[in-house]
C-alpha positions as CSV (number, residue, x, y, z in Angstrom):
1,X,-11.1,-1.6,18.5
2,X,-12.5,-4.6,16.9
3,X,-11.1,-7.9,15.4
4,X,-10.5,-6.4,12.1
5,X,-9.0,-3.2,13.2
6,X,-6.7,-5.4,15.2
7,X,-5.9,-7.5,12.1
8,X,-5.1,-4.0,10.3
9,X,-2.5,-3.4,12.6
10,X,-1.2,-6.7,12.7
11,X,-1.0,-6.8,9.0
12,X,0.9,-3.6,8.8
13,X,3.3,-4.6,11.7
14,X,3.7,-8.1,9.8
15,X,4.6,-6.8,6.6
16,X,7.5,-4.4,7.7
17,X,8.6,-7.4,9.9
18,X,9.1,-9.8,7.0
19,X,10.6,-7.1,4.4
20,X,12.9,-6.2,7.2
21,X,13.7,-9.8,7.7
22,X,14.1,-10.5,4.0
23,X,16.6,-7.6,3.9
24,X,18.8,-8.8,6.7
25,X,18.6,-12.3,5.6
26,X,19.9,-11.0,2.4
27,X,22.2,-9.1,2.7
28,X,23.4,-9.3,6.2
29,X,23.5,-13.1,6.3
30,X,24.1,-13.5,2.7
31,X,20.9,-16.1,2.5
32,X,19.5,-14.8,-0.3
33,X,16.7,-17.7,-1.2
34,X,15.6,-17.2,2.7
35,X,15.7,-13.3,2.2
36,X,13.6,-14.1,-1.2
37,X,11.1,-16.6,0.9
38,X,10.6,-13.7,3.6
39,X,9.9,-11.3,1.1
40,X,7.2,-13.5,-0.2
41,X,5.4,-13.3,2.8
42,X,3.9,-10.1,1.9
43,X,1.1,-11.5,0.0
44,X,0.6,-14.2,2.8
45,X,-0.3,-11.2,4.8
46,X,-2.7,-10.1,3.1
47,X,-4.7,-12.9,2.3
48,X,-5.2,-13.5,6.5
49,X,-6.3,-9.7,6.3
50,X,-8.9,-10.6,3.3
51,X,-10.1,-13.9,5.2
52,X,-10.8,-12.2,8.6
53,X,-12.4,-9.0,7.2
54,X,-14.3,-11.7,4.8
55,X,-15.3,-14.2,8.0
56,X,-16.4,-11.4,10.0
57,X,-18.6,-9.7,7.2
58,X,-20.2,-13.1,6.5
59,X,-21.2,-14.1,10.0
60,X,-23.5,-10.9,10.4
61,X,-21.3,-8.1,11.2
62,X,-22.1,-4.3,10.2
63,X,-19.2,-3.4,8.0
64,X,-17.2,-0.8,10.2
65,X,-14.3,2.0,8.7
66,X,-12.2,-1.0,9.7
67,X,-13.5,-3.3,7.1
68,X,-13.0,-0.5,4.5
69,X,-9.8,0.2,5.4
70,X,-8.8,-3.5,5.0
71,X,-10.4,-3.5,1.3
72,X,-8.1,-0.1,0.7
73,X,-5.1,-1.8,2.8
74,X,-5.2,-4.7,0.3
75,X,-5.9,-2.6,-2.7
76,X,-2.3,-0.5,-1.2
77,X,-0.8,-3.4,-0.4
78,X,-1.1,-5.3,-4.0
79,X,-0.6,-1.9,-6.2
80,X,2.2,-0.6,-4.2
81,X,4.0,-3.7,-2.2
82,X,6.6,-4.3,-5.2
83,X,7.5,-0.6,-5.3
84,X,7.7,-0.1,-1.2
85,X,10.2,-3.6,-1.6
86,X,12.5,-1.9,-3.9
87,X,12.6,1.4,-2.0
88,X,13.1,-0.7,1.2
89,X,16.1,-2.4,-0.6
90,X,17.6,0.9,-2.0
91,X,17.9,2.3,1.7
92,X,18.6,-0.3,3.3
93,X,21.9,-1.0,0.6
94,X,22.8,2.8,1.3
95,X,22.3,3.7,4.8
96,X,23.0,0.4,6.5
97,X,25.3,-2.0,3.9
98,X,27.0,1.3,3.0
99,X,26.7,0.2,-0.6
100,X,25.0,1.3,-4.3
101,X,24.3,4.9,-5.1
102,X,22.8,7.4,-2.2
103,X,18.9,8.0,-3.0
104,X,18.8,11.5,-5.1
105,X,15.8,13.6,-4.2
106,X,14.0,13.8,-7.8
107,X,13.1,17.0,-9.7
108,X,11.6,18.7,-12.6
109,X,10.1,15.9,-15.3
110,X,11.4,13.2,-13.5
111,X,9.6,14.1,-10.3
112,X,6.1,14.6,-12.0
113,X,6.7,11.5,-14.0
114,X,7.2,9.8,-10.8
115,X,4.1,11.4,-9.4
116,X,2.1,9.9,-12.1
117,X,3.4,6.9,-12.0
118,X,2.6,6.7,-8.4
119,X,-1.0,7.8,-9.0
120,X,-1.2,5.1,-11.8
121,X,-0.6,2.7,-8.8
122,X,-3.3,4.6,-6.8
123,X,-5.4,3.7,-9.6
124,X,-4.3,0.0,-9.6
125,X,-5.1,0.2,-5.6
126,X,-8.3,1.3,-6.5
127,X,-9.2,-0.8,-8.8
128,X,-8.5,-3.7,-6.5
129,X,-9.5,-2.1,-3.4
130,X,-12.9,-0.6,-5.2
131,X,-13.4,-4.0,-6.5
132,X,-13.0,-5.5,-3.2
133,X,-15.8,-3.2,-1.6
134,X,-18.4,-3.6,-4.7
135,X,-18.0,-7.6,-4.3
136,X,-18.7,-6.7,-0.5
137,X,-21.7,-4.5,-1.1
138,X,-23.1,-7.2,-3.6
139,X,-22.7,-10.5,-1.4
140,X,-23.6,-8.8,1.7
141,X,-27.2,-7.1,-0.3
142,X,-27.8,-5.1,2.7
143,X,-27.7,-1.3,2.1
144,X,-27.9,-0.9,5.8
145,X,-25.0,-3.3,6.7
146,X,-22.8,-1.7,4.0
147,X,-22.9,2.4,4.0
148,X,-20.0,2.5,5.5
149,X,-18.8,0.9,2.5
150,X,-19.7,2.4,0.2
151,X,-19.3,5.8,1.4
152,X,-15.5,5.1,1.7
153,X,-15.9,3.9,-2.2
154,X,-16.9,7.5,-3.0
155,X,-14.6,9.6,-0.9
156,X,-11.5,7.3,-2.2
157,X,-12.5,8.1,-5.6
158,X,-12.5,11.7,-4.9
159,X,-8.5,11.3,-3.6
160,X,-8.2,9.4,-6.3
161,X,-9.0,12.3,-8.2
162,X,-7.3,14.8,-6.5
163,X,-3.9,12.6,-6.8
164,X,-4.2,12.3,-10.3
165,X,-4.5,16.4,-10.9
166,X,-1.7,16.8,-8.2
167,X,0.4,15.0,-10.0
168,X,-0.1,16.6,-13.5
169,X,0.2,19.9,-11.9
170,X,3.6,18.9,-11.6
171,X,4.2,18.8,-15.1
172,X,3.1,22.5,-15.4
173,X,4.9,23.7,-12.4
174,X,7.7,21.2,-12.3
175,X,9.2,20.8,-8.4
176,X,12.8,22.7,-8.1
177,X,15.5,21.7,-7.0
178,X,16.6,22.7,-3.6
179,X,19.9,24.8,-3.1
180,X,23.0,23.2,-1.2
181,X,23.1,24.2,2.6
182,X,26.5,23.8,3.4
């Protein structure tokens, strides 16, 4: 595994850390500016993963699946980080403070508008992620350094696809509810 696959990891590892941090800070400790700085870390995070896949690129390297995957990590990161915060925070109140309103499985409209809303944020990953790989392909001007990029470019945008009609398919066949197993 190379530097930037390592980095990946470490980024992923390092964001849970500090959400997990800001929620104990917050609401175990009751620190709720130090919970708020921890939280803040998240982008912090990413722009170490966005300067090593960057400094690696620019001193020669071949751009590997790894340095695709840290342009889509980003993109993921950014589009969905605020989202993945709140639904950390609603557990975390539930199933460890033992407080707010137990998560309810959704259904029906609000399930596929929830679906689209997620692949709205796919698209917003995208954008940024896409972005990220055509700025990449352009500064680096080296077809041969870059197919890796730019095939990842095309198959995301095929998932990006296939979200998008998965999730309008759920306003034609809306998800049910399941039955009580008591």
């Amino acid at each position: 595994m190379n530097l930037v696959a390592w980095t990946i990891l470490a980024c992923e590892i390092g964001f849970w850390i500090v959400i997990l941090l800001g929620l104990l800070t917050r609401y175990v400790l009751k620190k709720e500016r130090l919970g708020l700085f921890f939280l803040a870390l998240t982008p912090v995070i990413d722009l170490i993963l966005l300067a090593v896949t960057s400094i690696d690129l620019y001193n020669g390297a071949t751009a590997t699946g790894a340095h695709a995957l840290a342009a889509v990590y980003l993109g993921a990161s950014i589009a969905f980080g605020k989202s993945m915060i709140q639904w950390a925070d609603q557990k975390f109140l539930y199933y460890v403070q033992k407080q707010g309103t137990k998560p309810v499985r959704k259904t029906g409209m609000d399930y596929a508008k929830h679906s689209l809303k997620g692949s709205f944020q796919h698209l917003l990953a995208f954008i940024i992620g896409g972005g990220l790989l055509v700025l990449l392909i352009y500064f680096i001007d080296d077809s041969s350094r870059t197919e890796v990029l730019s095939g990842t470019l095309q198959l995301w945008g095929l998932i990006l696809g296939i979200d998008f009609v998965i999730s309008i398919t759920y306003f034609i066949w809306p998800r049910a509810a399941k039955p009580n197993n008591y």
